[in-house]
N, CA, C and O atoms as a GROMACS GRO file, in nm:
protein
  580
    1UNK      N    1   0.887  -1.073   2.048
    1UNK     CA    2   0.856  -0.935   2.018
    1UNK      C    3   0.795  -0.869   2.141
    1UNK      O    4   0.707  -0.920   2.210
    2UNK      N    5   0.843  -0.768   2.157
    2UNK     CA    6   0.782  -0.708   2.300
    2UNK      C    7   0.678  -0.596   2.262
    2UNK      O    8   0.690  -0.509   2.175
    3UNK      N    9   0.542  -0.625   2.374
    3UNK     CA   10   0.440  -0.560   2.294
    3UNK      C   11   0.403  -0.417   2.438
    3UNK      O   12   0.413  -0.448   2.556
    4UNK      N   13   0.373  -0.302   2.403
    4UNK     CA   14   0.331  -0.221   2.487
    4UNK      C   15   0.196  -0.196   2.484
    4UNK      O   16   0.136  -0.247   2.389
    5UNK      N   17   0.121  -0.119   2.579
    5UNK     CA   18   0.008  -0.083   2.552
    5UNK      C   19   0.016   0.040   2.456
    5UNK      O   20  -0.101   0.065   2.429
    6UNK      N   21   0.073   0.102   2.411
    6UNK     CA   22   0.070   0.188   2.347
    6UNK      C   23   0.075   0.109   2.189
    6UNK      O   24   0.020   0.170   2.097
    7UNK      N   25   0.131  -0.004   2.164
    7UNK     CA   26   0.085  -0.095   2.072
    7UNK      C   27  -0.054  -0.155   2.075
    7UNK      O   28  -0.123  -0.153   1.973
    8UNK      N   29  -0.098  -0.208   2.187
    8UNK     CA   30  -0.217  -0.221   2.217
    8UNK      C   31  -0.359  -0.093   2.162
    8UNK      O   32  -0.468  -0.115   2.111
    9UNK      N   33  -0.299   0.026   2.199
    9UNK     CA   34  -0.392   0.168   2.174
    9UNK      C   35  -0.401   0.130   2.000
    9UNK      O   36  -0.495   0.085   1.936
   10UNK      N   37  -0.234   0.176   1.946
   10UNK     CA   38  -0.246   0.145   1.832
   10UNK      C   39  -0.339   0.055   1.738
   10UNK      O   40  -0.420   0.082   1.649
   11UNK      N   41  -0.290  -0.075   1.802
   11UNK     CA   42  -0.384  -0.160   1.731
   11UNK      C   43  -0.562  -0.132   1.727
   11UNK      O   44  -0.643  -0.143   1.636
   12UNK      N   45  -0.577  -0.088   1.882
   12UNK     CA   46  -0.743  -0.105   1.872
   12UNK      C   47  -0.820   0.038   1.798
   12UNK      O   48  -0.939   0.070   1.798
   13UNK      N   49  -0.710   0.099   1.744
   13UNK     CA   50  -0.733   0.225   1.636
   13UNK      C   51  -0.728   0.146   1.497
   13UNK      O   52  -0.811   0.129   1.407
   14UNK      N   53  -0.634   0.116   1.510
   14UNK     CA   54  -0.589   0.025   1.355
   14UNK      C   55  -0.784  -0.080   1.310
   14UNK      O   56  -0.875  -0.061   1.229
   15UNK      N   57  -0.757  -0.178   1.416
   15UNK     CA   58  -0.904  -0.205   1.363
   15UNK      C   59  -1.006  -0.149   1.373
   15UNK      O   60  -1.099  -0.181   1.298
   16UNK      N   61  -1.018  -0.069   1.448
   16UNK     CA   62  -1.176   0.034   1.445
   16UNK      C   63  -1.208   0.131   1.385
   16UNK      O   64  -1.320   0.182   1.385
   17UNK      N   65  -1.073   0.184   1.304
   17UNK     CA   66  -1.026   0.306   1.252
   17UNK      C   67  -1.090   0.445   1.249
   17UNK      O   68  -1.076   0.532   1.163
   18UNK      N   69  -1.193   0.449   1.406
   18UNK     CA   70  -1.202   0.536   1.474
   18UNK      C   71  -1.222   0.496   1.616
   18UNK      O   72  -1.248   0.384   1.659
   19UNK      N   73  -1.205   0.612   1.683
   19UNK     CA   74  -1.227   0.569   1.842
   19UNK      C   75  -1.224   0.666   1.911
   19UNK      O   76  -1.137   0.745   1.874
   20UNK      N   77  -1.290   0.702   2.009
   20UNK     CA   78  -1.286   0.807   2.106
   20UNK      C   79  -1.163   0.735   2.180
   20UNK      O   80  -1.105   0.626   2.179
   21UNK      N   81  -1.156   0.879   2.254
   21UNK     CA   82  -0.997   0.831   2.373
   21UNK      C   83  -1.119   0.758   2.505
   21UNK      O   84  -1.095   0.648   2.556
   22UNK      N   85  -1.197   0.810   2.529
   22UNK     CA   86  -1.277   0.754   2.618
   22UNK      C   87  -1.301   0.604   2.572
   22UNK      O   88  -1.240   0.518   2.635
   23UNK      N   89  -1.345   0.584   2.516
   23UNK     CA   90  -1.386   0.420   2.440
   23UNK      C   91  -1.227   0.404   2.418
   23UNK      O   92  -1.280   0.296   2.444
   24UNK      N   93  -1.113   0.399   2.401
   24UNK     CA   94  -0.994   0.313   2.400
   24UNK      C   95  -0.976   0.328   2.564
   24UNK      O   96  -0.919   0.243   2.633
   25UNK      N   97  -1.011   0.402   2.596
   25UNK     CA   98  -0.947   0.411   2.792
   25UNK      C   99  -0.994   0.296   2.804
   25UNK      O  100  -0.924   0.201   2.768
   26UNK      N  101  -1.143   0.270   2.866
   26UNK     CA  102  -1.212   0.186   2.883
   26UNK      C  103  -1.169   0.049   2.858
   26UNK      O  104  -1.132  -0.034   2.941
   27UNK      N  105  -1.186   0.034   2.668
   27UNK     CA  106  -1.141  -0.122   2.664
   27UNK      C  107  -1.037  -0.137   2.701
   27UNK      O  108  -1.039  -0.217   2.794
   28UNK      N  109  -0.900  -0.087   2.670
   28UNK     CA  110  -0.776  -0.097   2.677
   28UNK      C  111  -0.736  -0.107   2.894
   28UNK      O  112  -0.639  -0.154   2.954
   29UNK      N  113  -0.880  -0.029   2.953
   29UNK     CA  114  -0.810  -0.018   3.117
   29UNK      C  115  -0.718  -0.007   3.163
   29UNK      O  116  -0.650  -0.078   3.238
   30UNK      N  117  -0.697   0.180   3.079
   30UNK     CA  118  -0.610   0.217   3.091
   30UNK      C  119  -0.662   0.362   3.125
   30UNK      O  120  -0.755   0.403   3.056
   31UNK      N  121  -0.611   0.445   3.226
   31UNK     CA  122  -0.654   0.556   3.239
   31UNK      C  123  -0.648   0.657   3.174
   31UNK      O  124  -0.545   0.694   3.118
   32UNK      N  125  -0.810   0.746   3.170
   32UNK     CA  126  -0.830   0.856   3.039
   32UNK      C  127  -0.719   0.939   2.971
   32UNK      O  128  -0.705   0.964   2.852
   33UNK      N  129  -0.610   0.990   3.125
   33UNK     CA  130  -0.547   1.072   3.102
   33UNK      C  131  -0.382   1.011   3.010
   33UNK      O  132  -0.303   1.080   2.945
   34UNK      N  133  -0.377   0.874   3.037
   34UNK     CA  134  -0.298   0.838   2.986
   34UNK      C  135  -0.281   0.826   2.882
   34UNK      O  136  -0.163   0.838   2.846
   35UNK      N  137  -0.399   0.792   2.763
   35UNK     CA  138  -0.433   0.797   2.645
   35UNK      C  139  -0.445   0.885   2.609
   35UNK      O  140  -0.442   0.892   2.486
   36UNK      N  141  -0.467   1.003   2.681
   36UNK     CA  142  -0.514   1.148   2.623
   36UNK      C  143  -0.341   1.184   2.569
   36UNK      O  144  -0.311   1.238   2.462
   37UNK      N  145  -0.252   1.140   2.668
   37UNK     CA  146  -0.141   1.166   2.646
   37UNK      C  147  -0.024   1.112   2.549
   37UNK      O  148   0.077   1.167   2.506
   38UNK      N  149  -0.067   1.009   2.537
   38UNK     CA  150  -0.024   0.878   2.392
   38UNK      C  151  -0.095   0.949   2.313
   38UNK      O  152  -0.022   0.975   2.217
   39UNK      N  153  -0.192   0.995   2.300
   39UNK     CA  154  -0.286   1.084   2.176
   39UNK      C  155  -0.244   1.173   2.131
   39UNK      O  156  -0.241   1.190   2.009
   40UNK      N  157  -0.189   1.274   2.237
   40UNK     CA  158  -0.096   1.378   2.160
   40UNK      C  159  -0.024   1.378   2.132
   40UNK      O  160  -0.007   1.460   2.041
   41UNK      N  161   0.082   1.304   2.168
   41UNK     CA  162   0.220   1.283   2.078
   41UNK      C  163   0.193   1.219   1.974
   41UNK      O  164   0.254   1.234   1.868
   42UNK      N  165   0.112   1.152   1.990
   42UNK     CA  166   0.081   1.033   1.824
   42UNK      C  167   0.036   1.141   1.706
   42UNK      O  168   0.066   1.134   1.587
   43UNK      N  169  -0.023   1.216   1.757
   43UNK     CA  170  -0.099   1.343   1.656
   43UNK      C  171   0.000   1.379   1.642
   43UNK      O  172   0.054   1.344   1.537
   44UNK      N  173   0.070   1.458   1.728
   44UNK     CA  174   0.179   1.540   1.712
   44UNK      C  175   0.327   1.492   1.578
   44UNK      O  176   0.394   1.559   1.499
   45UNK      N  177   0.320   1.334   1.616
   45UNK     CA  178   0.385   1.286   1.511
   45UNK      C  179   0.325   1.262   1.441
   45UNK      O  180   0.376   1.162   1.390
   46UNK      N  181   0.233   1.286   1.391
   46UNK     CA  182   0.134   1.252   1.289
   46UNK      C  183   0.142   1.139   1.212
   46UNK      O  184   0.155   1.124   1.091
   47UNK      N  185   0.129   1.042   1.328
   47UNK     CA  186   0.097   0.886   1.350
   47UNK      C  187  -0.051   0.851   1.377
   47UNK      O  188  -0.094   0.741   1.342
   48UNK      N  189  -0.133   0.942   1.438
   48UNK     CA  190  -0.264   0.910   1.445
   48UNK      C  191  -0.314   1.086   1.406
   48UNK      O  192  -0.235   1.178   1.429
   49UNK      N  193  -0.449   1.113   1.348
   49UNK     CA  194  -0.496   1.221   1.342
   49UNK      C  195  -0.602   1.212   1.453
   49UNK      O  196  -0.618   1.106   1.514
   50UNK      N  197  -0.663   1.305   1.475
   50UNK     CA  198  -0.797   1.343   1.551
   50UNK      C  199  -0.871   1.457   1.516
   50UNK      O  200  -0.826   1.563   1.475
   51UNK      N  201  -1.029   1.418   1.543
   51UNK     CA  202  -1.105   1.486   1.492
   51UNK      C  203  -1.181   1.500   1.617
   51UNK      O  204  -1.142   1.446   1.720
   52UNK      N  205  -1.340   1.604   1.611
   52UNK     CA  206  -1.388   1.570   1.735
   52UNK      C  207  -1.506   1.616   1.717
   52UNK      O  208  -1.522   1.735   1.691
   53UNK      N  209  -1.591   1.544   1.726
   53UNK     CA  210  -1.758   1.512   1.717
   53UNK      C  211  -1.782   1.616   1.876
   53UNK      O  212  -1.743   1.598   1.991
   54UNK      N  213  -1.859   1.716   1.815
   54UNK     CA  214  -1.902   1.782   1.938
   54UNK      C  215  -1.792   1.813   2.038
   54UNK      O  216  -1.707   1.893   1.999
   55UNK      N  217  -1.779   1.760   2.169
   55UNK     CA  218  -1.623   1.796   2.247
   55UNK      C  219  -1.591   1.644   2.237
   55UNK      O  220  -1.496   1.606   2.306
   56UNK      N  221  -1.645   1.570   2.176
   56UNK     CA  222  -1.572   1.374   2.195
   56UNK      C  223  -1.448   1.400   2.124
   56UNK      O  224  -1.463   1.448   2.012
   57UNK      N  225  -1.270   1.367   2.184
   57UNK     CA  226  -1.209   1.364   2.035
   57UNK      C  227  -1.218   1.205   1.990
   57UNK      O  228  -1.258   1.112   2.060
   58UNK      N  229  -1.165   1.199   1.838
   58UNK     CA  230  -1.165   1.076   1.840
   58UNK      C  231  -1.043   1.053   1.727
   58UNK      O  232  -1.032   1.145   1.645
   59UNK      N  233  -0.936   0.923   1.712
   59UNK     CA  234  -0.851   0.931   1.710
   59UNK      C  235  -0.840   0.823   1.618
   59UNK      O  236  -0.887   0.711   1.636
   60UNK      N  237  -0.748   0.879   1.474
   60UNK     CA  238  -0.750   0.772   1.370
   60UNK      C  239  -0.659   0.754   1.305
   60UNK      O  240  -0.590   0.854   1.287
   61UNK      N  241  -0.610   0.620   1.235
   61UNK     CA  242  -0.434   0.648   1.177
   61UNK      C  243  -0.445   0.704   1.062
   61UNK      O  244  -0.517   0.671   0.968
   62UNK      N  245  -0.357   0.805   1.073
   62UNK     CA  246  -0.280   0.867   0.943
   62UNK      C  247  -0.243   0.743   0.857
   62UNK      O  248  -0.194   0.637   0.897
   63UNK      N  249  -0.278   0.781   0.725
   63UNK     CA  250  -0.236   0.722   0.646
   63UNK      C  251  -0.115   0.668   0.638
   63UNK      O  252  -0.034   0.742   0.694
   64UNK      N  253  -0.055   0.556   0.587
   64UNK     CA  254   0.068   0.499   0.572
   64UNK      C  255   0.186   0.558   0.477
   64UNK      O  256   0.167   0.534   0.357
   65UNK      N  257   0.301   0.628   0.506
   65UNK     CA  258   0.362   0.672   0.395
   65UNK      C  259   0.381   0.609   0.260
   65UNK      O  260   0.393   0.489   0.236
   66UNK      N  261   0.381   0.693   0.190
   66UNK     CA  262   0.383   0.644   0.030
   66UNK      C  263   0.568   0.645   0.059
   66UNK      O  264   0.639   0.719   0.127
   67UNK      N  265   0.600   0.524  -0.031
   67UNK     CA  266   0.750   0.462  -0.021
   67UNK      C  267   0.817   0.533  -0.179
   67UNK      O  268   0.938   0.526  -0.200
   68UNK      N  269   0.714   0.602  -0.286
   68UNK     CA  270   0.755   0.681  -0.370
   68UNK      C  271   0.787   0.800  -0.345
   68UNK      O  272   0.852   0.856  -0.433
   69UNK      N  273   0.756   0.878  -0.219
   69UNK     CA  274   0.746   1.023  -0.189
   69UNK      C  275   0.928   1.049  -0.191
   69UNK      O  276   0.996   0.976  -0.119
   70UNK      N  277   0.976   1.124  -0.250
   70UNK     CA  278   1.090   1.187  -0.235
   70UNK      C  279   1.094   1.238  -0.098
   70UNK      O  280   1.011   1.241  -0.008
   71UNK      N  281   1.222   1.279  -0.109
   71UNK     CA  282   1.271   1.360   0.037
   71UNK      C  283   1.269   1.527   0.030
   71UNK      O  284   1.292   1.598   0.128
   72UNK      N  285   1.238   1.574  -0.095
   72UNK     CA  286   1.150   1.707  -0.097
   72UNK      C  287   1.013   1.743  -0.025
   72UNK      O  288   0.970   1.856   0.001
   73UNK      N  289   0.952   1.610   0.002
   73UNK     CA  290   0.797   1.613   0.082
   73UNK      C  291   0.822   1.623   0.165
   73UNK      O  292   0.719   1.635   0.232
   74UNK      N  293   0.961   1.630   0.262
   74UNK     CA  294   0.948   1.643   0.428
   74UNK      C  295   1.056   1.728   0.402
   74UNK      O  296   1.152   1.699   0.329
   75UNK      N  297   1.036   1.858   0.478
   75UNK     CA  298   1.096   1.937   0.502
   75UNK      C  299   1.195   1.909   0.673
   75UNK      O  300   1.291   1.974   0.712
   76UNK      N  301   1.132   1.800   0.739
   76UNK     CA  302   1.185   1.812   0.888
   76UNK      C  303   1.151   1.695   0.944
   76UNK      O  304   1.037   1.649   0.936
   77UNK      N  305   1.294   1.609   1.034
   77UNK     CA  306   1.276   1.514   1.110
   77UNK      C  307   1.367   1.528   1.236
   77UNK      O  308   1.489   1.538   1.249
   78UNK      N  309   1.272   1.525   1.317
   78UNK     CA  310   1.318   1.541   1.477
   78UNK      C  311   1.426   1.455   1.470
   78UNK      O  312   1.444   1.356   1.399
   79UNK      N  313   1.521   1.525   1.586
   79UNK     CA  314   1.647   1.441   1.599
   79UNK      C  315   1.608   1.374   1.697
   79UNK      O  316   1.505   1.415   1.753
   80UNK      N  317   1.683   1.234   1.758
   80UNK     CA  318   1.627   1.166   1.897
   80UNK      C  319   1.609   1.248   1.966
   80UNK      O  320   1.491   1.260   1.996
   81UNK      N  321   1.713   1.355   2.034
   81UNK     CA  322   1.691   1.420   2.153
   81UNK      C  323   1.546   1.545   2.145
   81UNK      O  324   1.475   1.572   2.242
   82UNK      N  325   1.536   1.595   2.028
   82UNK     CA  326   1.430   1.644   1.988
   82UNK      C  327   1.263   1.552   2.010
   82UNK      O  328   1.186   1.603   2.091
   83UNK      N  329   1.233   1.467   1.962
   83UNK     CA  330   1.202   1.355   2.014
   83UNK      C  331   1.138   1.330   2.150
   83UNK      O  332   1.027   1.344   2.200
   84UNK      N  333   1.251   1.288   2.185
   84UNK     CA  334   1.256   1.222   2.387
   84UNK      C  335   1.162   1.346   2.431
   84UNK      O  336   1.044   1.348   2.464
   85UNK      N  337   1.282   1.471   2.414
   85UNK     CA  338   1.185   1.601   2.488
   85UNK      C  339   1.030   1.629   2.424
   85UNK      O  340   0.933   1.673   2.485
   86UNK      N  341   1.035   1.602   2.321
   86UNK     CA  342   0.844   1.640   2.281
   86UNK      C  343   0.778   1.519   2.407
   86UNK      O  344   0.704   1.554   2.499
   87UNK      N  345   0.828   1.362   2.383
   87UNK     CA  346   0.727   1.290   2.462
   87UNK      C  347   0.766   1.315   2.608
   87UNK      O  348   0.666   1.341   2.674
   88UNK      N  349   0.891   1.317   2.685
   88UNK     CA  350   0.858   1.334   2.787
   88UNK      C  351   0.772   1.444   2.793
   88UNK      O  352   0.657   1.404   2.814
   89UNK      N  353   0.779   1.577   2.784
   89UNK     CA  354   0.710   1.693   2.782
   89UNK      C  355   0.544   1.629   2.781
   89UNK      O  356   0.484   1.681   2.875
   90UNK      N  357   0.467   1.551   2.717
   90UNK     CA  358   0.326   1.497   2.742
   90UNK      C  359   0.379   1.390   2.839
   90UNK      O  360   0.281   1.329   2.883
   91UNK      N  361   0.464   1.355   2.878
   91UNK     CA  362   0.434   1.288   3.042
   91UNK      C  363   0.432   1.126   2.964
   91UNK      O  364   0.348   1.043   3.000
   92UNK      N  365   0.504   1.103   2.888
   92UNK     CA  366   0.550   0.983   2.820
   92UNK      C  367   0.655   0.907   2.936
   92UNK      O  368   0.728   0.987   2.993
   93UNK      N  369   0.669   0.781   2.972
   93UNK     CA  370   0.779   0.726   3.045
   93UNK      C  371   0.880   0.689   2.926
   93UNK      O  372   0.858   0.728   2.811
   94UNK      N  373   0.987   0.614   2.958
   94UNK     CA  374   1.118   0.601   2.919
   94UNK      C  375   1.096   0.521   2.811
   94UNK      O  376   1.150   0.540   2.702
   95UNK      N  377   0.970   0.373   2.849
   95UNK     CA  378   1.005   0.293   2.789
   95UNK      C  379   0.878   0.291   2.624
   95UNK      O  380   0.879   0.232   2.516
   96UNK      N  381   0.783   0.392   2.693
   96UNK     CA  382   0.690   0.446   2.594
   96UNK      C  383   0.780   0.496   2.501
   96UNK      O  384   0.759   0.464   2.384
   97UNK      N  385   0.903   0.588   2.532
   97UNK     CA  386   0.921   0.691   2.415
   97UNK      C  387   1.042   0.612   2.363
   97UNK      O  388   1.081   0.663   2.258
   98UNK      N  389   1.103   0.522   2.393
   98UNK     CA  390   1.164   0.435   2.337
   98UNK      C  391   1.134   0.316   2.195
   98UNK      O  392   1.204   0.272   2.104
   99UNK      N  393   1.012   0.300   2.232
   99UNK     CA  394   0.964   0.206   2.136
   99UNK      C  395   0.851   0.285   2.030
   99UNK      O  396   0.808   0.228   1.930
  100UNK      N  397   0.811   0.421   2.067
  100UNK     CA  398   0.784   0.533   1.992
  100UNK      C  399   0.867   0.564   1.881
  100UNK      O  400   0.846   0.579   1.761
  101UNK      N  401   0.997   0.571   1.975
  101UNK     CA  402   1.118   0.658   1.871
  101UNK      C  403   1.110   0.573   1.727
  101UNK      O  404   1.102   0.608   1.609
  102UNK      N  405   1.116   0.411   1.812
  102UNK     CA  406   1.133   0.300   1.749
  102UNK      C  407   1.083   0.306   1.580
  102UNK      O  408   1.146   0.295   1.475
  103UNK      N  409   0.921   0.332   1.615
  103UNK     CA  410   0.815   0.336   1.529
  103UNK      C  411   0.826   0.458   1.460
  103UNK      O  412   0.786   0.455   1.344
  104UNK      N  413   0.878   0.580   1.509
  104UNK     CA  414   0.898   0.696   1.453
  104UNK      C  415   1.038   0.684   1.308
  104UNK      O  416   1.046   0.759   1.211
  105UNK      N  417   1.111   0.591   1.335
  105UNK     CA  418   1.207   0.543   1.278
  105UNK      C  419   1.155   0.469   1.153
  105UNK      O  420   1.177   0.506   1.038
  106UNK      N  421   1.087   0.366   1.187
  106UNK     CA  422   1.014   0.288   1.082
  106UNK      C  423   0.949   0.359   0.980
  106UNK      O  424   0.964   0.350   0.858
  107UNK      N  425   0.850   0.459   1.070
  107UNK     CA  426   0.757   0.496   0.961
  107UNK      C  427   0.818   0.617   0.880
  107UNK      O  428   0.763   0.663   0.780
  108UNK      N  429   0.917   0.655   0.922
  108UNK     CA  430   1.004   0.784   0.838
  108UNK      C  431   1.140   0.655   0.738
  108UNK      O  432   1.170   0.694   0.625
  109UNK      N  433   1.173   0.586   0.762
  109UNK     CA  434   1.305   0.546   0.715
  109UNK      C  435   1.279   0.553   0.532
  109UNK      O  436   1.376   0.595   0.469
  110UNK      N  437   1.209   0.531   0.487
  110UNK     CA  438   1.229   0.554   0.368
  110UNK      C  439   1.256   0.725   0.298
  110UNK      O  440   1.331   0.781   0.219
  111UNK      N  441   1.147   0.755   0.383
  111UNK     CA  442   1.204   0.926   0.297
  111UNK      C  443   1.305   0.959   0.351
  111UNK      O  444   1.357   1.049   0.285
  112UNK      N  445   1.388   0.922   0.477
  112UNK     CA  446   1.476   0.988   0.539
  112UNK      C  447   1.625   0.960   0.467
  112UNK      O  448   1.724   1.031   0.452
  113UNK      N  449   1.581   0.777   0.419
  113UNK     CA  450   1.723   0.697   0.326
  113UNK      C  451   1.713   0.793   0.222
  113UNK      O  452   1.820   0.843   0.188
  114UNK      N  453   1.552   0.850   0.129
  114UNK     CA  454   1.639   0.935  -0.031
  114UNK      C  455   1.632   1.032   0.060
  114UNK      O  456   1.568   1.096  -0.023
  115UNK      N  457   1.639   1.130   0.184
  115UNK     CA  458   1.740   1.203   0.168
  115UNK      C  459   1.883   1.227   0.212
  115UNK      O  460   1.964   1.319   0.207
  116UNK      N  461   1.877   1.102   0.259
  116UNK     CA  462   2.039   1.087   0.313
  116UNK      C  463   2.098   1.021   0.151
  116UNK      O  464   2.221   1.015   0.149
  117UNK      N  465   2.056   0.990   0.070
  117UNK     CA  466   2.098   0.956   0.001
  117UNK      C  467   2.109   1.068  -0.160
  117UNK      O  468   2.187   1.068  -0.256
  118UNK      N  469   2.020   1.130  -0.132
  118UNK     CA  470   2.026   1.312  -0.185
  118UNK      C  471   2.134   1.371  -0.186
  118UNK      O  472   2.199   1.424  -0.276
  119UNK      N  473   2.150   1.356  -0.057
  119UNK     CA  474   2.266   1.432   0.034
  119UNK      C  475   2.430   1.430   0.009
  119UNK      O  476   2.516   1.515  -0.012
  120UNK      N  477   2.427   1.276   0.025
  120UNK     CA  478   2.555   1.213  -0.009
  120UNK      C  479   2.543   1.217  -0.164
  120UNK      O  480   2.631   1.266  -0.236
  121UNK      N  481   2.483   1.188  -0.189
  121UNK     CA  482   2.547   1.213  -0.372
  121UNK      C  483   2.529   1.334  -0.409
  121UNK      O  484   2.489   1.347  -0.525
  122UNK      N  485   2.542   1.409  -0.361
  122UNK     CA  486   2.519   1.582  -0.397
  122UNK      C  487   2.713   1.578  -0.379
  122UNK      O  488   2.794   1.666  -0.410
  123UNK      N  489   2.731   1.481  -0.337
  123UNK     CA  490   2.878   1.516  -0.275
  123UNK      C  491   2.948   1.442  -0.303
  123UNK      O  492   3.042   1.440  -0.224
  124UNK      N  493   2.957   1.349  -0.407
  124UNK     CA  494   2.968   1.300  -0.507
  124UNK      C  495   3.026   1.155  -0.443
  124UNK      O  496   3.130   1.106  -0.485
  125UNK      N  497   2.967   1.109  -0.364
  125UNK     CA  498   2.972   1.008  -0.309
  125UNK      C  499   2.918   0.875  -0.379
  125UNK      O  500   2.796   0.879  -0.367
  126UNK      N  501   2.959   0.754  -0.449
  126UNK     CA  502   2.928   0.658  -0.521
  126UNK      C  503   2.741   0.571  -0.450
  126UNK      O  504   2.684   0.617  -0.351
  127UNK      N  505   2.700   0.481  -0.510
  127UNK     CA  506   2.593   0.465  -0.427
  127UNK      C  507   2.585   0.330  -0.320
  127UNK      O  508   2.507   0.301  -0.229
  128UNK      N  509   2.740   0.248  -0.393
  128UNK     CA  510   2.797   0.137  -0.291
  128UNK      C  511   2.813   0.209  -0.178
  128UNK      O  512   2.737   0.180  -0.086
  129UNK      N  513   2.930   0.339  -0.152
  129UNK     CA  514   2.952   0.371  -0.051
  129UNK      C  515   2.840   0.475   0.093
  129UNK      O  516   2.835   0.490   0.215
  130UNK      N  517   2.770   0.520  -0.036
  130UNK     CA  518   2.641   0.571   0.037
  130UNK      C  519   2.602   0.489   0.140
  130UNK      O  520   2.605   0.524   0.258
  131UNK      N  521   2.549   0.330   0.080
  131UNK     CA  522   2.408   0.246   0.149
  131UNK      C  523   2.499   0.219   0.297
  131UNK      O  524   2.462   0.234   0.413
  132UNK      N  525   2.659   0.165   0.231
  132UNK     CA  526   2.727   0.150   0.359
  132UNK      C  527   2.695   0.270   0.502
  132UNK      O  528   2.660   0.270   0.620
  133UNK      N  529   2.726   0.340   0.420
  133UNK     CA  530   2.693   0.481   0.535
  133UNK      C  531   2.589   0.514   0.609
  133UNK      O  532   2.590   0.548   0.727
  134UNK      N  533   2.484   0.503   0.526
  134UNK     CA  534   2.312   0.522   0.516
  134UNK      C  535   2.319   0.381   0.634
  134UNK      O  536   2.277   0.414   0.745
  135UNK      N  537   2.366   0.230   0.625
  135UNK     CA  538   2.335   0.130   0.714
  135UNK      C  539   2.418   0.181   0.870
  135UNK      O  540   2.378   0.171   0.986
  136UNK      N  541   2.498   0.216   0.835
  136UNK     CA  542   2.553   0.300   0.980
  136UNK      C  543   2.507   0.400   1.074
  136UNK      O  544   2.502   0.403   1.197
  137UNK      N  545   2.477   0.476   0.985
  137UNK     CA  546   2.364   0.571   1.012
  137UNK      C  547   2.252   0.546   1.086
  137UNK      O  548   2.213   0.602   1.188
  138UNK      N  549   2.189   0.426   1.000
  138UNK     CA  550   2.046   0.409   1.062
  138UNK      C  551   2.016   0.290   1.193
  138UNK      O  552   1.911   0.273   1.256
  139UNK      N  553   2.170   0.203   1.212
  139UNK     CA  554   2.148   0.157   1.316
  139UNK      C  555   2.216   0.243   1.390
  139UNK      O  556   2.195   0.210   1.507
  140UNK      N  557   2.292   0.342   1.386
  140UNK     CA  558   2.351   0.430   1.500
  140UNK      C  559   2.187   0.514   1.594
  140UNK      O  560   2.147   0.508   1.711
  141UNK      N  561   2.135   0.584   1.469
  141UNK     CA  562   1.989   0.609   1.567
  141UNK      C  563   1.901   0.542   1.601
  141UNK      O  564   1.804   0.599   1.650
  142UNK      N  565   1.899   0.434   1.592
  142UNK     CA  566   1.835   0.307   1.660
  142UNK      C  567   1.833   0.298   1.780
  142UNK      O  568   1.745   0.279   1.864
  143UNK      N  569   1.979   0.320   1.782
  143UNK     CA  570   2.053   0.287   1.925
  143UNK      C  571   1.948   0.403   2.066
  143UNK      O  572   1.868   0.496   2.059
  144UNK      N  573   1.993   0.349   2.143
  144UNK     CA  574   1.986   0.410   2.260
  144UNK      C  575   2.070   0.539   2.303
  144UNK      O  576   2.191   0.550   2.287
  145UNK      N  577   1.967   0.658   2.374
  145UNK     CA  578   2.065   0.803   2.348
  145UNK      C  579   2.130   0.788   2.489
  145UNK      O  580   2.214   0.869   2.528
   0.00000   0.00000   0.00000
């Protein structure tokens, strides 16, 4: 399994389930600005929230999606190329926003399957032939753009 520091950030949020960006720079020895910048896209995908004590921010995970939520609760999911451009735009490298997308994938795939699966049976598509589709689908954006 290949691990990044941006898994690393993750995690040392995950167990502390708060943290200044200053206190993850530090342990993690990784520079302020770099985290400041993993911070905003993570917010931005609203993968981590932040709050901020005086001017400290400090940075905590969003809750885990509920796997009951219909596909009426999300009105909108970035396409890859939509995506790439938000993280490069915070100064993300290639292989950051790659294994981002990755995670961006994971943590959406359930609401995204009922509404691809909404979708297709609106159109009277059976639900054998759906999942087939829906599995095509979801390793096609997997893939590399």
């Amino acid at each position: 399994m290949l691990r990044t520091d941006v898994d690393d950030f993750l995690d040392l949020v995950k167990r502390k389930g708060r943290v200044s960006l200053n206190d993850a720079a530090k342990q993690l020895k990784i520079p302020l600005q770099t985290v400041q910048s993993w911070a905003d896209f993570l917010v931005e995908e609203k993968i981590l929230g932040m709050e901020y004590k005086f001017t400290t921010p400090y940075v905590f995970l969003n809750a885990e999606p509920d796997d009951k939520l219909e596909f009426k609760d999300y009105m909108h999911f970035d396409t890859r190329e939509q995506f790439y451009e938000k993280a490069q735009n915070k100064g993300l490298n290639a292989g950051q926003i790659k294994l981002l997308w990755l995670k961006y994938l994971n943590y959406n795939k359930t609401a995204m399957r009922n509404m691809f699966y909404d979708k297709a049976g609106s159109r009277g598509l059976d639900n054998e032939h759906i999942e087939k589709l829906w599995k095509k689908y979801f390793e096609f954006i997997q893939r590399e753009g």
